[in-house]
N, C-alpha and C positions, 0 to 999 in steps of 0.2 A: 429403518427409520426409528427414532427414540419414542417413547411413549411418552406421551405428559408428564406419570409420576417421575420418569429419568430424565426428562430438561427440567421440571419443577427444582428438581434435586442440584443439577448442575447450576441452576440459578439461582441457589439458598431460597428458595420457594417465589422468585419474584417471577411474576408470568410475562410471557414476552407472547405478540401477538401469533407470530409464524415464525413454524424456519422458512427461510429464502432459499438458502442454499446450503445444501446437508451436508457431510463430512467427504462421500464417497464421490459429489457431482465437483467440490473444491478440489480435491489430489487431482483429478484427472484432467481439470482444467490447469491446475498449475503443473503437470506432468506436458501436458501441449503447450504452453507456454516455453516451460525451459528448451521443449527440444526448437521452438520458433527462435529462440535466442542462441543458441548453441550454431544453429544454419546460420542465423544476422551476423554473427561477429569466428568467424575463420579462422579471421588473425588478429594480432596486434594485442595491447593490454588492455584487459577488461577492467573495472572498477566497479563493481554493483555497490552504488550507496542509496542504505536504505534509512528511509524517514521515520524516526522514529518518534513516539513509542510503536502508534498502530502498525506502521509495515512487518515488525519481528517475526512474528509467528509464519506471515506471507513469506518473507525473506529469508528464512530458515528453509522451510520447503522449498522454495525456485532456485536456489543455488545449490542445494544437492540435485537437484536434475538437470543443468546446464554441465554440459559432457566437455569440457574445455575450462584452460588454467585462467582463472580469477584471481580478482581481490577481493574484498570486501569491506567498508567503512560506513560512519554512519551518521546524518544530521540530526538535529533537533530542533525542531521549528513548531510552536506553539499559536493556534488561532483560535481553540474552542473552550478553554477553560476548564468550568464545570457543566457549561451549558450546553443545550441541543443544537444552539445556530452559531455558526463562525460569527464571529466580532467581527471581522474583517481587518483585523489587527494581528500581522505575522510576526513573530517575534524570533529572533535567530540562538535560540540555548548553547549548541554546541556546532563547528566548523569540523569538517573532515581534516583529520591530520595527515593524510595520504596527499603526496603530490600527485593535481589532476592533470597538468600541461602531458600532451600527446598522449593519450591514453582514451580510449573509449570510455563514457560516465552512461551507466545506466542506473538512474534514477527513480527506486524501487518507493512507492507510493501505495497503502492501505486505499485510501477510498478518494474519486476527488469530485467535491462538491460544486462549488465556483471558480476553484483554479485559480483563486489567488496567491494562496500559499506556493503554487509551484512557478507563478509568474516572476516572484521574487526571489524564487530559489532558481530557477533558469538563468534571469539575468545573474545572480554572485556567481556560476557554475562557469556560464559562459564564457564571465570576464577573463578566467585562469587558462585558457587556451588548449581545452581538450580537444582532442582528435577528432571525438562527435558526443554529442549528448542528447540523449533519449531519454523517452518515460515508461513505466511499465506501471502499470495500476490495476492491481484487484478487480476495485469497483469503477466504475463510475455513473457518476447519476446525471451526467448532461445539464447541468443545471446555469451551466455557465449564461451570464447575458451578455456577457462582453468577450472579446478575442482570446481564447488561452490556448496556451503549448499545445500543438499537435500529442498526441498519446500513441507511441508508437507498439507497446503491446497492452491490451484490455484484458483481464480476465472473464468479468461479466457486465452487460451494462445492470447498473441498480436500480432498484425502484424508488421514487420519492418521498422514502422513509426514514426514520432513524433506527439506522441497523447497530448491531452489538455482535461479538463474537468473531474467533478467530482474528483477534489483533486488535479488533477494533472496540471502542468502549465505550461508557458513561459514568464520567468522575469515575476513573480506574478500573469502575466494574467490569464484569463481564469477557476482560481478553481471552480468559482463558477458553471460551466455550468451543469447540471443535466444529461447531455449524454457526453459519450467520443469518442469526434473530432480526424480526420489527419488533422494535421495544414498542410496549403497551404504554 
C-alpha cells in the first residue's frame, strides 16, 4: 500500500480521499477478466474497441491477457467536459476505422455512470452488422435510472463517488495514477 507522502507526491500534492482500489487488487481483476474473455470468444474476429480517453490504461492491460488473435480500435465519445456530472450530452469525436460487419465488437469502457454514453454507442455499433457486441467496463456505479446495455464483463462495481486514476480523470488530471482515488 502507498503511503500518503507517495500518493501526495503522485498527485502533485493534491489529496484525494481514498484508494478504492490499489494497483495489486486492479491487475488481478483484469488478469480474471482477460482470461473470462479469451473462454467468451473461441473463434471468429475479435475487435476490442476501446473508449477513449479513460479506457487506455484499462485497455492496454486486458488485451495483453486475452490469449487469442485480436484487433484493436478506438472511439471517442465525449459527455463530461471539465466537470464532475455527465451533461448528458454524448458527442461522437472519433469513429473506428476498422470494418465492424461479422466480427465480434467488444466494447472496452473505463467507468459507467448512467449509461448514456454507451446507449448511443450501442445503437451506431449495432447498426454496422457485427456478429455480436458486448461491453466490458472497469467500473460501474449502477447509477442508471433508466434501461441501459446489459454489461457483459464488470471489473468492479464502484462506489457513488468521483473516482480518479488509472485512466480515469478530472479535466485531464490524474490518468496516470496506478490506483483508483475518491477525489476530495
Amino acid at each position: 500500500m502507498l503511503s500518503t507522502p507517495e500518493v501526495l507526491r503522485r498527485t502533485g500534492g493534491r489529496p484525494v480521499k481514498s484508494i478504492v482500489f490499489d494497483e495489486a487488487t486492479i491487475a488481478a481483476r483484469v488478469q480474471a477478466l482477460g482470461d473470462e474473455i479469451t473462454q467468451a470468444y473461441p473463434d471468429g474476429q475479435l475487435l476490442i474497441l476501446g473508449l477513449l480517453k479513460g479506457s487506455f490504461i484499462f485497455l492496454s492491460d486486458l488485451v495483453r491477457t486475452i490469449e487469442r488473435p485480436i484487433q484493436v480500435d478506438f472511439l471517442v465519445a465525449s459527455s463530461y467536459g471539465d466537470g464532475k456530472v455527465s451533461s448528458g450530452t454524448v458527442r461522437l469525436l472519433y469513429d473506428p476505422e476498422t470494418e465492424l460487419e461479422g466480427k465480434h465488437i467488444l466494447l472496452v469502457e473505463d467507468i459507467i455512470d448512467t449509461g448514456k454514453t454507451l446507449q448511443r454507442l450501442m445503437a451506431l455499433l449495432g447498426g454496422r452488422r457485427p456478429k455480436s457486441l458486448a461491453i466490458c467496463a472497469l467500473l460501474d456505479k449502477q447509477l442508471a435510472s433508466e434501461p441501459r446495455p446489459e454489461l457483459r464483463f464488470v471489473g468492479f462495481r464502484a462506489p457513488p463517488a468521483f473516482l480518479v486514476g488509472y485512466g480515469l480523470d478530472h479535466a485531464e488530471d490524474f490518468r496516470h495514477l496506478p490506483f483508483i482515488a475518491d477525489l476530495e
